[in-house]
C-alpha positions, 0 to 999 in steps of 0.5 A: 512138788505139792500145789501147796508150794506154790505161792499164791498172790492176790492182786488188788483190783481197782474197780472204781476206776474200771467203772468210771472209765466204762462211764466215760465211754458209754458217755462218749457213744452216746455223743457221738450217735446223738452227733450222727443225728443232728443233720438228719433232724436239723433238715427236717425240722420246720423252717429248715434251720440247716439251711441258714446261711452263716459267711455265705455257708450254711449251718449244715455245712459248718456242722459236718465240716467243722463243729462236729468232726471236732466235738467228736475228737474232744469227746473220744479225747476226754473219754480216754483221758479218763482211763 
């Protein structure tokens, strides 16, 4: 069999998508760093802001608890329902 028999089929790629969802998730890494900054920096900061109490919690507690576990499961949602 010659190699000229052999049909060829080219396939149409989709490169905008691939690069909205690469997008997406450099987005979403760049989230989720910025998340795993806020309590270092929030401790740090003057006035010890982290320390604030809010139903007898502080703001520290309520970030890693409850704000950030979340903000972090919407944006890892949201970067992958842009594949």
């Amino acid at each position: 069999m010659s190699s000229s028999s052999i049909p060829i089929r080219t396939r149409r790629c989709a490169i905008i998508p691939v690069l909205m969802a690469e997008r997406a998730r450099r987005i979403a890494v760049v989230v989720l760093v910025l998340l795993l900054a806020v309590p270092p920096l929030a401790t740090a900061l003057p006035g010890s802001p982290a320390s604030v109490r809010v139903a007898g919690i502080t703001l520290l507690w309520w970030y890693v608890a409850f704000a950030g576990p979340l903000t972090a499961v919407v944006v890892i949602a949201l970067s992958r329902l842009v594949r």
